[in-house]
LOLO-450797 format. One line per 5 residues: number of its first residue (from 1); for each residue z negated, x, y of C-alpha. Coordinates in nm, 3 decimals. Layout:
REM residues N
NUM) Z X Y; ...
***
This chain:
REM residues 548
1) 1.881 -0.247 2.616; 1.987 -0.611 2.588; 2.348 -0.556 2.508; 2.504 -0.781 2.816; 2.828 -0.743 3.030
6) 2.650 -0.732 3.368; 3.035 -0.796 3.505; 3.095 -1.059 3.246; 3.160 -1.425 3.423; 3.073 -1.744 3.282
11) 3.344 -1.970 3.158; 3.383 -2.292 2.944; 3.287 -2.076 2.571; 2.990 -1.957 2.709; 2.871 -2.309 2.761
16) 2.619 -2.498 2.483; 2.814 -2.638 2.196; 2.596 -2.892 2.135; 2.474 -3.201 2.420; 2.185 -3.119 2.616
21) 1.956 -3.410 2.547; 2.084 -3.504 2.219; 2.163 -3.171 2.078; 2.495 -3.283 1.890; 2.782 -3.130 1.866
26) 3.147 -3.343 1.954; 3.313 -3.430 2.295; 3.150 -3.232 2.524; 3.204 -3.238 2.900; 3.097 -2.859 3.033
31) 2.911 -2.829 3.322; 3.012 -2.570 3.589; 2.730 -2.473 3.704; 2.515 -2.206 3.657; 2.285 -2.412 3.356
36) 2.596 -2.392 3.132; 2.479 -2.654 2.948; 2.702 -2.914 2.802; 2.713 -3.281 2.781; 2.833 -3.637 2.568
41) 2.954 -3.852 2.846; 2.761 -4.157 2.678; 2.383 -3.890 2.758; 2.435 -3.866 3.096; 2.302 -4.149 3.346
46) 2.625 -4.211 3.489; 2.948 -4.125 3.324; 3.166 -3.891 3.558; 3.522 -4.014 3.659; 3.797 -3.913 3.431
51) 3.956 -3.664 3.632; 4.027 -3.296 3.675; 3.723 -3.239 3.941; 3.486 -3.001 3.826; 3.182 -3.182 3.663
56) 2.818 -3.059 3.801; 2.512 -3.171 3.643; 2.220 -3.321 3.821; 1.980 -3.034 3.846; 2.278 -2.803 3.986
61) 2.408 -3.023 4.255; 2.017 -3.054 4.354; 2.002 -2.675 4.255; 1.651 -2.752 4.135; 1.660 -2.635 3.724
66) 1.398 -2.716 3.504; 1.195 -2.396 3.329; 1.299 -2.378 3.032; 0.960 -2.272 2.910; 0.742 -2.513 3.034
71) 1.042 -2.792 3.052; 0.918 -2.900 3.387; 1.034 -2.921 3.712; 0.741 -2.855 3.973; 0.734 -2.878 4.304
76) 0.735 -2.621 4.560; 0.769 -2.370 4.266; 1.098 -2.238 4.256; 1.264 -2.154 3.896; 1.449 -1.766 3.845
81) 1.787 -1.776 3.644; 1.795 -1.551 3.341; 1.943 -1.138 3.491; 2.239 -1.228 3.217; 2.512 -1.406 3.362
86) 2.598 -1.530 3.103; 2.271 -1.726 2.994; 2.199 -2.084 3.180; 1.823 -2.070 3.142; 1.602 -2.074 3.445
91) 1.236 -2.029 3.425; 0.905 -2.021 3.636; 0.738 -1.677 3.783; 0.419 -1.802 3.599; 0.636 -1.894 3.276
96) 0.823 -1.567 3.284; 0.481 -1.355 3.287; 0.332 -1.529 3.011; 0.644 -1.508 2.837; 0.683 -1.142 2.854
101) 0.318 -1.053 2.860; 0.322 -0.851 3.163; 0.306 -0.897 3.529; 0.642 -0.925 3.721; 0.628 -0.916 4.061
106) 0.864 -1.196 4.220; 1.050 -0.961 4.383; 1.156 -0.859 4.051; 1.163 -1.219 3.859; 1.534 -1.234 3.920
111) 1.622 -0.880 3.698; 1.466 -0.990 3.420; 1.600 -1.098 3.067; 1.469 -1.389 2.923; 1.317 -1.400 2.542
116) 1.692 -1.543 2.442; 1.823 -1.204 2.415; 1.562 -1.089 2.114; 1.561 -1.165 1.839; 1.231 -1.323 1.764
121) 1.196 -1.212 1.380; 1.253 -0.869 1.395; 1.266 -0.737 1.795; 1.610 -0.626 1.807; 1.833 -0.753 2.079
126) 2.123 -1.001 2.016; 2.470 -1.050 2.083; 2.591 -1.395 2.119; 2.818 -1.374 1.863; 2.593 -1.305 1.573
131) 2.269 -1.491 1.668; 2.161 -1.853 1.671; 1.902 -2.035 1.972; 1.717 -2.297 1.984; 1.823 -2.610 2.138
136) 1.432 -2.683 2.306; 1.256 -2.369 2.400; 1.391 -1.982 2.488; 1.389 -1.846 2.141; 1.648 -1.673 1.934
141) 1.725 -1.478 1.592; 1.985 -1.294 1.437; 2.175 -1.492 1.154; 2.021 -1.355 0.858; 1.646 -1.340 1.064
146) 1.605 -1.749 1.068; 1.299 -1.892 0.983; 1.259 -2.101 0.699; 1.254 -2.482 0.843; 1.476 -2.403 1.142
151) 1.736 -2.702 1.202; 2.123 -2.564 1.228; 2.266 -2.813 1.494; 2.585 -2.630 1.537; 2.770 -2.259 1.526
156) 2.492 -2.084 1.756; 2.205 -2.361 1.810; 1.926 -2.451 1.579; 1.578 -2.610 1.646; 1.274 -2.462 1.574
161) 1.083 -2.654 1.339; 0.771 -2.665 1.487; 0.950 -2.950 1.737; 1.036 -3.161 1.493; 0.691 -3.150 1.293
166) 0.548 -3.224 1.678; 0.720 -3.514 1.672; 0.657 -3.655 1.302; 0.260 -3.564 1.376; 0.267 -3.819 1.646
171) 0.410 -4.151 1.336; 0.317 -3.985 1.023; -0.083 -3.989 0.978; 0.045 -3.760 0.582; 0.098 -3.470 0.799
176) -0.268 -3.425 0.867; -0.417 -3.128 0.969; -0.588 -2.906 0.671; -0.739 -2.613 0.868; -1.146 -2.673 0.973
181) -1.198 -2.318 1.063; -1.106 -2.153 1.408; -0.854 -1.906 1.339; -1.015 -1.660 1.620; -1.413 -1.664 1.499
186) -1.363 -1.858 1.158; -1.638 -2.110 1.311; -1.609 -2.446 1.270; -1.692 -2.748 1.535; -1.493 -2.917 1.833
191) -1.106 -2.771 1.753; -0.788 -2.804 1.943; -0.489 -2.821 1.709; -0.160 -2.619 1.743; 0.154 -2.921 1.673
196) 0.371 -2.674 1.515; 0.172 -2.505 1.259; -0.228 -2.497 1.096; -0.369 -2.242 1.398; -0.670 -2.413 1.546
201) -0.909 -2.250 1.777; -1.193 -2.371 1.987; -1.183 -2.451 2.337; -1.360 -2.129 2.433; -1.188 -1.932 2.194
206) -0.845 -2.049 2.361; -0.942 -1.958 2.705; -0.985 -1.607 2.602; -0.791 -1.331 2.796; -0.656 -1.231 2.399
211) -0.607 -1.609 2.327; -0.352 -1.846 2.215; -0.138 -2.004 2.499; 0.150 -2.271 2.491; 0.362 -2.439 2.737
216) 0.148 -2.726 2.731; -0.195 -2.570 2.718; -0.334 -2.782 3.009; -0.246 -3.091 2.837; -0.537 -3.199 2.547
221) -0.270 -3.410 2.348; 0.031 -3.153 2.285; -0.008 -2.812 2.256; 0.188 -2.503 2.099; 0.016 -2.197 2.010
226) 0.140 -1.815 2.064; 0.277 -1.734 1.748; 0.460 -2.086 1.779; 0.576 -1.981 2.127; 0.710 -1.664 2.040
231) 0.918 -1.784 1.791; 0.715 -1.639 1.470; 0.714 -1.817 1.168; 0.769 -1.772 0.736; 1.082 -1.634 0.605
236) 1.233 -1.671 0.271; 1.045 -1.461 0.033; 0.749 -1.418 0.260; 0.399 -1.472 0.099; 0.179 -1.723 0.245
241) -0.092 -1.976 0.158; 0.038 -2.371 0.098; -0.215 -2.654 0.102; -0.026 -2.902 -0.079; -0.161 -3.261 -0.107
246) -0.523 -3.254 -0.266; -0.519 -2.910 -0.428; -0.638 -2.627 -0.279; -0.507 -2.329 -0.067; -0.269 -2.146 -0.317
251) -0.045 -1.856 -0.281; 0.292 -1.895 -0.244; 0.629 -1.724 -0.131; 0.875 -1.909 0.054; 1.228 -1.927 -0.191
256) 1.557 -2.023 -0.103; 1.726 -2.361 -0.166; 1.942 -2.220 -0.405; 1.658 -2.097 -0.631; 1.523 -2.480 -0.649
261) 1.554 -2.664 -0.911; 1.753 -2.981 -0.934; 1.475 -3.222 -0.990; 1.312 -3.086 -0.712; 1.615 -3.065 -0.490
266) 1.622 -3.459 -0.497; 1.269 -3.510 -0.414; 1.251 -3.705 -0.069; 1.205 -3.421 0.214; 1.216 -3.380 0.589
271) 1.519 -3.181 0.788; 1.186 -2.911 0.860; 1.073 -2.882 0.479; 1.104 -2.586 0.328; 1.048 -2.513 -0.034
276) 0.782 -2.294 -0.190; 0.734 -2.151 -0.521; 0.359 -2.154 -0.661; 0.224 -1.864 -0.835; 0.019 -1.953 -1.153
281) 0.178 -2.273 -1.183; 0.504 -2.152 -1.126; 0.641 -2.504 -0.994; 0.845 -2.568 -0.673; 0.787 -2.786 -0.370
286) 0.869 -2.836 0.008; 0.605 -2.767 0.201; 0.659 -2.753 0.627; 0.465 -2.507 0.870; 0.169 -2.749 0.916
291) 0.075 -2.660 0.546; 0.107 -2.301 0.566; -0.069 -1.989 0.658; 0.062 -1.636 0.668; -0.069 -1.415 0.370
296) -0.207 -1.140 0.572; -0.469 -1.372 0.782; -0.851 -1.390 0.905; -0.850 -1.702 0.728; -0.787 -1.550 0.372
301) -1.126 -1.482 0.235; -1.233 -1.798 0.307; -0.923 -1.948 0.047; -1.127 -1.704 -0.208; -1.410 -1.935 -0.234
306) -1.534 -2.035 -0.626; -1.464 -2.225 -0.805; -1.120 -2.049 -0.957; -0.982 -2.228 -1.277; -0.756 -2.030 -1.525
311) -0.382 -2.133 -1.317; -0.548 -2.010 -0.952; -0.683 -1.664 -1.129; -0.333 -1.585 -1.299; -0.194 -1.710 -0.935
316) -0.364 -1.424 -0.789; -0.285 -1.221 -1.040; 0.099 -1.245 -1.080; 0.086 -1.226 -0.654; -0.038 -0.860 -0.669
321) 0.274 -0.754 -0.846; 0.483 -0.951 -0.585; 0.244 -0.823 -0.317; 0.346 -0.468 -0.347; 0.757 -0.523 -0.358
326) 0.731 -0.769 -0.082; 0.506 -0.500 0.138; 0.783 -0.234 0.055; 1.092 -0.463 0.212; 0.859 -0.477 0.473
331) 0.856 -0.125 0.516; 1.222 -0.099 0.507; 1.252 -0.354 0.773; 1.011 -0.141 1.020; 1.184 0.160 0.900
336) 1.551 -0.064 1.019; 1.423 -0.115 1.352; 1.263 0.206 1.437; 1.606 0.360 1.363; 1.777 0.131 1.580
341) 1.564 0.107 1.838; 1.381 0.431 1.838; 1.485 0.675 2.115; 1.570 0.965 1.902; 1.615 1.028 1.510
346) 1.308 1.111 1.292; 1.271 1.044 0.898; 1.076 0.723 0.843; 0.782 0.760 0.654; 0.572 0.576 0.412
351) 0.286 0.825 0.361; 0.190 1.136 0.470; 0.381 1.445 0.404; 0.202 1.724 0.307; 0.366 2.092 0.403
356) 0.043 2.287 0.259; -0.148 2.180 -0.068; -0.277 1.847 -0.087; -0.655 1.884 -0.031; -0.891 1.671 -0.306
361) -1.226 1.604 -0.357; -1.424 1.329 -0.520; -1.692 1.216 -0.181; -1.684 0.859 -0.304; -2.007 0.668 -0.460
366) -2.051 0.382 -0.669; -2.156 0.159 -0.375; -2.471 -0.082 -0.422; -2.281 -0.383 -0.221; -2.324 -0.633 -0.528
371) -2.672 -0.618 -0.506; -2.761 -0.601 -0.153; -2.485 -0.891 -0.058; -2.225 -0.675 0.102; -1.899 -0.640 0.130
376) -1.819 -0.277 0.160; -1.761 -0.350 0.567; -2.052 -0.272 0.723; -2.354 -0.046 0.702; -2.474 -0.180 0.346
381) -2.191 -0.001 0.197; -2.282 0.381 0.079; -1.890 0.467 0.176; -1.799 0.282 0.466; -2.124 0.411 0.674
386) -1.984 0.789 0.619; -1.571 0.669 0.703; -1.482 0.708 0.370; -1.280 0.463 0.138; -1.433 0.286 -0.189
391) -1.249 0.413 -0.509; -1.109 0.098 -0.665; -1.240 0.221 -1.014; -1.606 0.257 -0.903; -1.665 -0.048 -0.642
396) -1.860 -0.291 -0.790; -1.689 -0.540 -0.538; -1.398 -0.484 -0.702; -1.117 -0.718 -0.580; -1.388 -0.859 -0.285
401) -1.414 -0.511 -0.153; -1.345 -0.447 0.213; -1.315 -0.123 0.246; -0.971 -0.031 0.083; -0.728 -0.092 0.397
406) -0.582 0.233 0.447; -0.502 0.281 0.033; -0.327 -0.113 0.059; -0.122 -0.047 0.326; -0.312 -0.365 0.529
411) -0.118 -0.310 0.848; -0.058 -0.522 1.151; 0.256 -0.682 1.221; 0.426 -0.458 1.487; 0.716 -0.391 1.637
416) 0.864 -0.177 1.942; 0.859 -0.244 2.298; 1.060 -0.077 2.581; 0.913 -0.022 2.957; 1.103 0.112 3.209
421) 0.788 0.367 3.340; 0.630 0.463 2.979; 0.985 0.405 2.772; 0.892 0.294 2.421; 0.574 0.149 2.325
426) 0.457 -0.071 2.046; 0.337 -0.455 2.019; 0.138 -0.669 1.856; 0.390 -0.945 1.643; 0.096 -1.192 1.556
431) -0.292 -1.154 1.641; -0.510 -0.863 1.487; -0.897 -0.979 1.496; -1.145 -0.681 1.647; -1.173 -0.408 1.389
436) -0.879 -0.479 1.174; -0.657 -0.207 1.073; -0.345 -0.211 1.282; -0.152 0.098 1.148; -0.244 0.432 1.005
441) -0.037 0.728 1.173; 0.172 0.911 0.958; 0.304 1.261 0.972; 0.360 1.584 0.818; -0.011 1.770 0.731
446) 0.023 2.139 0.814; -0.269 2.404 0.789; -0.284 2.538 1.112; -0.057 2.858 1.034; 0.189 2.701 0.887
451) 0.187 2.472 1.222; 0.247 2.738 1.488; 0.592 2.816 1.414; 0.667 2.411 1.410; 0.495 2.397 1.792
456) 0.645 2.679 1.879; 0.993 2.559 1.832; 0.883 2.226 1.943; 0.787 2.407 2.313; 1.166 2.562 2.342
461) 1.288 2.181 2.356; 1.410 2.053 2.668; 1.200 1.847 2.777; 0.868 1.981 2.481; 0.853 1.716 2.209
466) 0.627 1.697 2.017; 0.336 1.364 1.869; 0.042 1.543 1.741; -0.310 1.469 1.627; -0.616 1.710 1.485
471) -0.625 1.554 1.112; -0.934 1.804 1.027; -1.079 2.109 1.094; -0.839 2.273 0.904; -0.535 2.016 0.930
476) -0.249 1.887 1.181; -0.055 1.610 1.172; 0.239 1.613 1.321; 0.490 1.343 1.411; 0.767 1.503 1.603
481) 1.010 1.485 1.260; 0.893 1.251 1.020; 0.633 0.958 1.083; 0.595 0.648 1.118; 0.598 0.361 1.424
486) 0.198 0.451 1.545; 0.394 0.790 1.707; 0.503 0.599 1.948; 0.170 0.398 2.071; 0.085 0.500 2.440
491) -0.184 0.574 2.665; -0.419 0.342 2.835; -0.695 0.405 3.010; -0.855 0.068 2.900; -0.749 0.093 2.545
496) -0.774 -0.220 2.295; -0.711 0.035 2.014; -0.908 0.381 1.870; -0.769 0.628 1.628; -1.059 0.686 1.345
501) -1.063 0.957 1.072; -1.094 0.864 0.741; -1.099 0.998 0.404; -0.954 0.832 0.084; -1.078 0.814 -0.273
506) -0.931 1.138 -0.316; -1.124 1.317 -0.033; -0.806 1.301 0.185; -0.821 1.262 0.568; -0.606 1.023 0.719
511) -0.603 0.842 1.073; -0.605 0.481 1.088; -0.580 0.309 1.450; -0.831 0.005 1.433; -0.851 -0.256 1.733
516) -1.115 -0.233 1.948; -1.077 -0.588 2.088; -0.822 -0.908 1.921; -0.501 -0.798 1.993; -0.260 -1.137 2.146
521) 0.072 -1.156 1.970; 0.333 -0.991 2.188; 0.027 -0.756 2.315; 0.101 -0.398 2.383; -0.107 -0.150 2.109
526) -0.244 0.155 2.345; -0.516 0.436 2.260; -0.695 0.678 2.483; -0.533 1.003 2.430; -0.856 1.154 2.454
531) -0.943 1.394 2.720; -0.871 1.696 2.553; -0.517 1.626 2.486; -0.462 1.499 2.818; -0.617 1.798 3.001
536) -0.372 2.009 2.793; -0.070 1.866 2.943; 0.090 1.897 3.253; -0.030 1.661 3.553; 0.167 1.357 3.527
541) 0.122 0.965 3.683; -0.037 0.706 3.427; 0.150 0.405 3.429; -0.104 0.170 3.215; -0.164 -0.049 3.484
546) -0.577 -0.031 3.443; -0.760 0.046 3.790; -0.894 0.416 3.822
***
């Protein structure tokens, strides 16, 4: 799964190319321990005789490492060393769970692989070779999956950005903090402030089982969020909200350097800026994390507010146009890592395919929303009270209507996950607030004769295959050969997800899987099976983890 040499032995290559405390590259002096960091004789307290002895830093000869998560060194609390041999990082039982998002029982803390061997964009493991880490905290990404603001220090070692804007928060009073909503209940009052981006969350919102955690979440002065943690942040030609100096929130999409132009090029920046191009305006700028917030967010509406002057309407827009080609290299990056991760071929689908006749009826009303101060989410709205979706054309809410999710494609960020009891699950990649739309499962639609001969053939597998759901009364959906990542959700017995039934604007039925509770980045996505479906299959153990 992780692509190691379990019989692989460390040597002097395998060792950091850049100094351990001041993460510069040069005359290194290799330590031969198990760490494998590496070090300028000028950083280290005292500089070791010139001679051919084997050098040993501090925390090996003492064989007491510091986490690499937490970057502490505690007492009575021992530290595990990564399962690959050939990575130096050692981290805390407690560290390790809250890392992974799953117990691991200590016996165990020694066999597992630490975050360094993931890429942290897109899910996929990494081979030293081709992948880059960071120089503070266990995080890693493929070449081509860097973040915009990432520092290169050297071949394969970066740092993340969201250290260095830590730092410059602490002397520069211009990197203020522009979010006064909490990013969990979009309340304002008493917040706590992520250092390496705009999340901010109240007290009792960050305490939450679903909450945001950080290395230093018992300390009130310095504190790193999930996301932040986990490595997640823009990439070029990702769309995202920029506050930029007095103006308002704006929408954006990250650019590459070499789009920039020259007059902008020379404008005074930090190592961690990144620029931006600005829709409506269509000017350039470097922006840094602490001024941005992903596109697909439950802080958007509130960026919505009135008044909009003429540059902020064509903004939004030019951005719908964008909006649909950036959600379709999306797609195609799912689609990537489903085929290279996924446990056996299937064709990766967008929408449903139908093998019978596309069923179509008109069931959706002009909703009154407009006048009774709705927002075609709750019970107010004519369509959403009967699980059906407002027809663009007809909503008087037009774009402020709510209830469109499954026609725009307003997924989740997800990704796979691999367990050694249930095999391949999925995650959450960021947070999904309760009711939001995390995916809609796709499949091909049969009529229930033209289905039997597809389960039938699915039974004479070896072991039966086969990732079915009742679309209707008088439809299936079924997954086995073409879908799309929601076929591979699992079980729980406590789920945080449901599977509704919806129908379109066209009088379609499709199945959209909605969170039940807010979903943690790096979260596992389960539904109940339902007891039907379960009663219909063979006894088997449920490894969920929930009691009863």
């Amino acid at each position: 799964l992780h692509g190691v040499d379990e019989d692989a032995e460390p040597s002097d290559d395998n060792n950091d190319s850049v100094c351990h405390v001041c993460e510069l590259a040069g005359d290194l002096i290799c330590c031969e321990g198990d760490c494998l960091r590496s070090f300028h004789p000028d950083c280290l307290p005292e500089v070791p005789p010139d001679t051919d002895d084997q050098f040993f830093c501090e925390e090996c000869e003492k064989k007491d490492h510091e986490c690499s998560f937490c970057l502490r060194i505690i007492a009575k609390t021992p530290t595990f060393k990564c399962a690959d041999k050939l990575c130096g990082r050692f981290y805390h039982l407690g560290c390790m769970q809250e890392m992974h998002g799953t117990e691991i029982p200590e016996a165990e803390a020694g066999n597992v692989f630490c975050p360094l061997h993931t890429c942290a964009t897109c899910d996929i493991r990494t081979q030293m070779s081709s992948s880059t880490r960071c120089t503070r905290c266990p995080v890693a990404y493929h070449l081509p999956c860097l973040p915009a603001g990432a520092v290169p220090r050297h071949q394969n070692h970066f740092t993340c950005a969201k250290h260095l804007l830590q730092e410059a928060r602490k002397s520069d009073t211009s990197l203020n903090r522009n979010v006064n909503k909490c990013h969990v209940c979009l309340q304002d009052g008493s917040l706590r402030f992520c250092d390496g981006c705009t999340t901010a969350v109240h007290p009792g919102c960050l305490v939450d089982k679903n909450g945001y955690y950080g290395p230093m979440a018992g300390v009130e002065e310095s504190w790193f969020c999930q996301a932040c943690c986990a490595g997640k942040a823009p990439l070029i030609c990702d769309v995202v909200w920029v506050k930029h100096s007095t103006f308002r929130w704006w929408p954006c999409q990250v650019t590459s350097v070499d789009l920039v132009p020259p007059a902008v090029m020379n404008v005074t920046h930090r190592d961690f800026d990144f620029p931006v191009y600005f829709f409506g305006s269509h000017n350039f700028n470097w922006v840094n994390n602490g001024h941005v917030i992903p596109w697909m967010s439950t802080y958007q509406d509130l960026m919505l507010l009135p008044p909009m002057k003429a540059n902020f309407k064509k903004a939004l827009s030019e951005i719908k146009l964008v909006e649909k080609e950036w959600r379709k290299l999306q797609f195609q990056f799912d689609a990537k890592n489903i085929a290279m991760n996924g446990p056996a071929p299937f064709e990766i689908l967008e929408e449903n395919d139908y093998v019978s006749e596309k069923p179509s009826s008109k069931v959706t009303e002009k909703c009154k929303c407009d006048e009774k101060g709705g927002t075609c989410s709750d019970f107010v709205c004519a369509n959403w009270s009967r699980c059906v979706e407002c027809d663009p054309k007809l909503c008087p809410m037009k774009g402020k209507c709510k209830n469109q999710r499954l026609q725009k494609r307003e997924h989740a960020s997800l990704s796979l996950m691999y367990h050694p009891n249930k095999h391949w699950g999925v995650k959450a990649t960021s947070p999904i607030p309760t009711g939001g739309l995390i995916t809609e499962y796709l499949g091909e639609v049969h009529t229930v004769s033209t289905w039997v001969p597809v389960l039938k053939s699915a039974l004479s597998l070896n072991p039966p295959t086969w990732h079915v759901l009742g679309l209707s009364h008088e439809l299936v959906l079924d997954a086995t050969r073409k879908g799309g990542i929601a076929r591979f959700l699992n079980h729980s017995c406590r789920p945080n997800a449901a599977l509704q039934r919806w129908l379109d604007k066209d009088g379609r039925p499709r199945a959209g899987i909605f969170a039940k509770a807010r979903i943690g980045a790096g979260e596992e996505v389960a539904i109940d099976y339902g007891k039907d479906v379960l009663e219909g299959m063979a006894p088997r153990p449920c490894f969920c983890g929930e009691e009863g």
